[in-house]
C-alpha positions as MATLAB code, in Angstrom:
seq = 'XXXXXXXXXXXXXXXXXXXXXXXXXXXXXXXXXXXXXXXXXXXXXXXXXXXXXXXXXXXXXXXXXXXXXXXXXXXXXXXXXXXXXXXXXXXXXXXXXXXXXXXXXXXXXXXXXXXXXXXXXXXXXXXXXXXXXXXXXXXXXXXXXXXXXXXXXXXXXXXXXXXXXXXXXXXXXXXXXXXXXXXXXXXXXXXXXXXXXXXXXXXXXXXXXXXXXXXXXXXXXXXXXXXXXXXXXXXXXXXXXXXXXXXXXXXXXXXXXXXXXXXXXXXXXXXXXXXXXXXXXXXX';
ca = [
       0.000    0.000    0.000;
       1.294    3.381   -0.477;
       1.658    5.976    1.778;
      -0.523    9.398    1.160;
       1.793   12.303    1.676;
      -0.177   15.122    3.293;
      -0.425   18.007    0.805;
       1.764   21.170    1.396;
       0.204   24.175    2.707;
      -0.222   26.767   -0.762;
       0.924   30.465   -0.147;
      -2.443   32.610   -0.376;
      -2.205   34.781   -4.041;
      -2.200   38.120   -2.116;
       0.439   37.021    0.108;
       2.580   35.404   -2.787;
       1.879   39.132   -4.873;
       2.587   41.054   -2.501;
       6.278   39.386   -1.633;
       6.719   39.090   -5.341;
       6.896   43.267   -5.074;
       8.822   43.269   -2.177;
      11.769   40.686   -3.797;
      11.393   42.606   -7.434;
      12.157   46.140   -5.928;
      15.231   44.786   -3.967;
      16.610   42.826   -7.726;
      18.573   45.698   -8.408;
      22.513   45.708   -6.278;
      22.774   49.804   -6.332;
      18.829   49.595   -4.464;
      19.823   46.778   -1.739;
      22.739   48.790   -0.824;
      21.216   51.612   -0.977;
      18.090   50.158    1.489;
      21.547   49.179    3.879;
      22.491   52.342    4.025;
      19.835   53.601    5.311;
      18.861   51.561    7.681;
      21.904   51.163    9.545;
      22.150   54.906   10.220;
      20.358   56.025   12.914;
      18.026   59.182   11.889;
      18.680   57.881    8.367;
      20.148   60.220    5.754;
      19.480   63.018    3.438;
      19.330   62.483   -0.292;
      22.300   64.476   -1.073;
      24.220   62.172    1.561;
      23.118   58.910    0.403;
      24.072   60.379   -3.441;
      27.809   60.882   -1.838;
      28.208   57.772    0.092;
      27.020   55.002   -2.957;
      28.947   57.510   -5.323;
      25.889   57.559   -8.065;
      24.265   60.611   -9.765;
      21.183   62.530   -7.829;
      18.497   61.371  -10.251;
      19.464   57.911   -9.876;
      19.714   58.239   -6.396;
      16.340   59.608   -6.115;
      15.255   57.517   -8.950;
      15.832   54.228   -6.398;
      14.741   55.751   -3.455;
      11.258   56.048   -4.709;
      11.266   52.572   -6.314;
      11.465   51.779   -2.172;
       9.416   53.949   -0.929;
       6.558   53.026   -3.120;
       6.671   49.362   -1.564;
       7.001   50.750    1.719;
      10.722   49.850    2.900;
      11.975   53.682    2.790;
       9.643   56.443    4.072;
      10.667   60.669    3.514;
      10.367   63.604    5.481;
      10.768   67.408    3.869;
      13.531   68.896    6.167;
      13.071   72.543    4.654;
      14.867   72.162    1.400;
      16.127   68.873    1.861;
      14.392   65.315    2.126;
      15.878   63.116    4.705;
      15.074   59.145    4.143;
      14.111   56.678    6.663;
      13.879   52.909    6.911;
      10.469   51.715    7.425;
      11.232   49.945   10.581;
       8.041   47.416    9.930;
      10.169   46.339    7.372;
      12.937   44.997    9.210;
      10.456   42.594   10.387;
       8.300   42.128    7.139;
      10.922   41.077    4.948;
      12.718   38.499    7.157;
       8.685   37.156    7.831;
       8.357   36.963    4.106;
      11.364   35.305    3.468;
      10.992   32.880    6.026;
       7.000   32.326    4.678;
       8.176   31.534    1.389;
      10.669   29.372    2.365;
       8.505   27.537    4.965;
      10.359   28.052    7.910;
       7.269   29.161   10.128;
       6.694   25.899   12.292;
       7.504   25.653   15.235;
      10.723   26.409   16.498;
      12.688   24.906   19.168;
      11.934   25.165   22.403;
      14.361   27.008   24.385;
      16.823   30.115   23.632;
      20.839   28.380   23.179;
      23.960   29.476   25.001;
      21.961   30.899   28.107;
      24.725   32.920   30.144;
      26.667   30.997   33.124;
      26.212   32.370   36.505;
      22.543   33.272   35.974;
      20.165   31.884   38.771;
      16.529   31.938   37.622;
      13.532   31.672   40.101;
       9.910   32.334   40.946;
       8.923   35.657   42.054;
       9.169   36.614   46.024;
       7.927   39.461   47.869;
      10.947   41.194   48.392;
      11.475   41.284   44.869;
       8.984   44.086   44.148;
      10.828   46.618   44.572;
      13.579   45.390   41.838;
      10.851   44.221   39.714;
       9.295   47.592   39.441;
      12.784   49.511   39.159;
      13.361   47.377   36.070;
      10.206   47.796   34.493;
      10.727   51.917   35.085;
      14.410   50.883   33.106;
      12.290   49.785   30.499;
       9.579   52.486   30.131;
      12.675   54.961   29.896;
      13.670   53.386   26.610;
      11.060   54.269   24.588;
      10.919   50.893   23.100;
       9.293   48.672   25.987;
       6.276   49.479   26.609;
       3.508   52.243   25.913;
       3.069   52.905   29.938;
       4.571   55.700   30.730;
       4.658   55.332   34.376;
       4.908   52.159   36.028;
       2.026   49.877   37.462;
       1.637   49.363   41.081;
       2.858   46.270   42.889;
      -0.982   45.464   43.558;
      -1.845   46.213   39.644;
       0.828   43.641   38.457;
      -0.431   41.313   41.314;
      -3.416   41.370   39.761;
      -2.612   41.052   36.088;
       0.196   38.053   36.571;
      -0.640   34.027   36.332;
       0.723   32.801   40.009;
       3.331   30.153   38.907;
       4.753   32.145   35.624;
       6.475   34.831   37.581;
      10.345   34.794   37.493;
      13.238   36.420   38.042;
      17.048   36.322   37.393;
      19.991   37.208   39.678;
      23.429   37.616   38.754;
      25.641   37.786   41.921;
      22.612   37.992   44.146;
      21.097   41.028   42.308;
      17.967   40.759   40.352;
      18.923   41.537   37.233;
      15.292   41.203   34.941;
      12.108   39.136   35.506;
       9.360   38.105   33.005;
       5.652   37.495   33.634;
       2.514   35.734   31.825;
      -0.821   37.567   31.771;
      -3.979   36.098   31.078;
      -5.283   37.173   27.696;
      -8.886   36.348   28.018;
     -11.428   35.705   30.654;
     -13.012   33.333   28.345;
     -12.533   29.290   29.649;
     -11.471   28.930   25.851;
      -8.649   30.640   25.900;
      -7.170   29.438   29.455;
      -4.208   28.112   27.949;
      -3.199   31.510   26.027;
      -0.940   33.741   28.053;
       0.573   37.131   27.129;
       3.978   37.579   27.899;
       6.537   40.367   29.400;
      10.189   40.471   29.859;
      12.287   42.875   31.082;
      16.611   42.831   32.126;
      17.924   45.643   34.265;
      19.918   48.614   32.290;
      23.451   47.611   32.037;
      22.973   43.749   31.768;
      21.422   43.398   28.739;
      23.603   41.942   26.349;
      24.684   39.386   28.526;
      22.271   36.010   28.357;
      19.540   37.448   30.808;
      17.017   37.610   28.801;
      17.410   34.149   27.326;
      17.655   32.675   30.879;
      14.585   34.370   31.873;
      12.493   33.217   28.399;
      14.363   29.672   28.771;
      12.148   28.921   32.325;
       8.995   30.809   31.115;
       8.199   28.655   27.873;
       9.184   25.513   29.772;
       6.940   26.207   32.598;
       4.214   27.226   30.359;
       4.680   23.987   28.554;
       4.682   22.367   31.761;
       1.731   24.097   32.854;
      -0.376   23.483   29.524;
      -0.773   26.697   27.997;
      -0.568   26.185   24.258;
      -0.049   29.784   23.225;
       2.168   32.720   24.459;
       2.015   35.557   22.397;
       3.241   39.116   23.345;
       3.477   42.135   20.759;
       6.895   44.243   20.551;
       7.663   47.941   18.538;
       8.907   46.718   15.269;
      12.141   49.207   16.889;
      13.182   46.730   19.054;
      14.684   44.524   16.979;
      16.892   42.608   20.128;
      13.727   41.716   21.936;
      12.175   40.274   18.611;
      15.248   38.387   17.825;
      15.672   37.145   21.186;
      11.764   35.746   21.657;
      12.370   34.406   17.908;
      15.018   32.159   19.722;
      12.929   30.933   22.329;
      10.175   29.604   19.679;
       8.321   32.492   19.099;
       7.335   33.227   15.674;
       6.027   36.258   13.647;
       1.996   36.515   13.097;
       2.493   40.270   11.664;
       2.614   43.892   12.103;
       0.285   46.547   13.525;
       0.540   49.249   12.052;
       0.178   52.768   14.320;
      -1.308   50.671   16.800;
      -0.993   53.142   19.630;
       0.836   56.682   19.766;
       3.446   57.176   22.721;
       5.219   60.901   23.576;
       3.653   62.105   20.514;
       4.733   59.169   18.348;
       2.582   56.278   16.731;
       4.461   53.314   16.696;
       4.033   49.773   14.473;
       3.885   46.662   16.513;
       4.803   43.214   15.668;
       2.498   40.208   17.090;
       4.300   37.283   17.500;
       3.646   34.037   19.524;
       4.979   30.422   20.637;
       2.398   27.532   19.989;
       3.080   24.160   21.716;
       1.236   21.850   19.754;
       0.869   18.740   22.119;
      -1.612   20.225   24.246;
      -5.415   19.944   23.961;
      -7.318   23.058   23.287;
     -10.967   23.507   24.600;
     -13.397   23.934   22.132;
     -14.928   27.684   22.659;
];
């Protein structure tokens, strides 16, 4: 008898069209480095700049600029007579998600975050760890990049909000150095098992394998604990935390765009979560 081979999931036409643009604008070498450019300088760059730096003419300059910027990688601002050029920081997320889409690389990932840091001591959550908890999250807030708070929640709020049994914390030399939570993100029975997810390391020791320590003990617990999905959504400018929670299983769903405005600033957010397939859902 012969086996039947499960068909492969197709790529939906408007998804398939829509990379097709992205790939065709970028199938041009003077464009990609040109996109590079700009988006590893800070502030990004003026026209005339980006003319003297790839050493091409103004029109042609200008000429691929707009080629990107009408598929949405580059955006301009008018800075009186001169246009400065931006990378579209959704895009730092969108392509690799498109690439990775096309190439079928969106199942799960492993479980667990590699080459977690030595020295790190990771454990539940005590009551004299408030005060460091909410220090850190303040650390966070004051990066722009965290969180849209702006001030941070009381111990009693985040009492409230946090699953007893999914809150953590690391030390490093008997300081607590970052901790990481899992909120509920439904009242509905249906949804028991799906869990929303913050992390947060202390200013001056990220970098160093906290993060991954902390996100190493949350998704095993969680898997312990049955919840098939975390999810959590992060500003498409924090590309560390995205890369870091891509590590520990997570995986892109997709951007919101201007989701919510912060100092004066709407921000894109990226949704991404970790499924663990083995466990039983409830039917809603």
């Amino acid at each position: 008898m012969t086996a039947t081979v499960p068909a492969a999931p197709v790529l939906p036409d408007q998804e398939a069209a829509t990379y097709a643009e992205w790939f065709a604008s970028l199938a041009e070498p003077t464009r990609v480095r040109l996109l590079h450019t700009v988006a590893t300088t800070p502030g990004g760059l003026t026209v005339g700049r980006l003319t003297e730096l790839l050493g091409i003419s103004q029109s042609t300059c200008s000429h691929h600029i707009r080629k990107l910027a009408d598929v949405g990688f580059l955006k301009l601002h008018k800075e009186g007579t001169s246009t400065r050029v931006v990378v579209n920081e959704a895009c730092c997320v969108g392509l690799p998600h498109a690439a990775d889409a096309v190439m079928g690389l969106l199942a799960p990932r492993p479980c667990c975050p590699p080459d977690v840091g030595t020295g790190i001591t990771v454990r539940a959550l005590e009551p004299g760890d408030w005060a460091a908890v909410r220090r850190i999250y303040g650390e966070g807030i004051d990066t722009g990049v965290a969180t849209f708070e702006t001030t941070v929640p009381s111990r009693a709020s985040l009492d409230a909000r946090w699953l007893p049994g999914h809150r953590w914390v690391a030390e490093l030399d008997g300081e607590v150095v970052g901790w990481t939570a899992l909120s509920p993100a439904s009242t509905r029975d249906c949804y028991a098992g799906v869990a929303e997810s913050s992390i947060y390391v202390a200013d001056g020791h990220r970098g160093r394998g906290i993060g991954k320590a902390l996100l190493r003990q949350q998704v095993v617990a969680a898997d312990q604990a049955g919840l098939w999905t975390l999810q959590t959504t992060i500003f498409t400018e924090n590309r560390a935390s995205i890369a870091l929670h891509h590590q520990a299983g997570y995986r892109t769903v997709g951007i919101r765009e201007r989701i919510a405005e912060l100092n004066g600033t709407w921000h894109d957010t990226i949704l991404i979560e970790r499924r663990a397939d083995s466990v039983e859902r409830p039917a809603c």
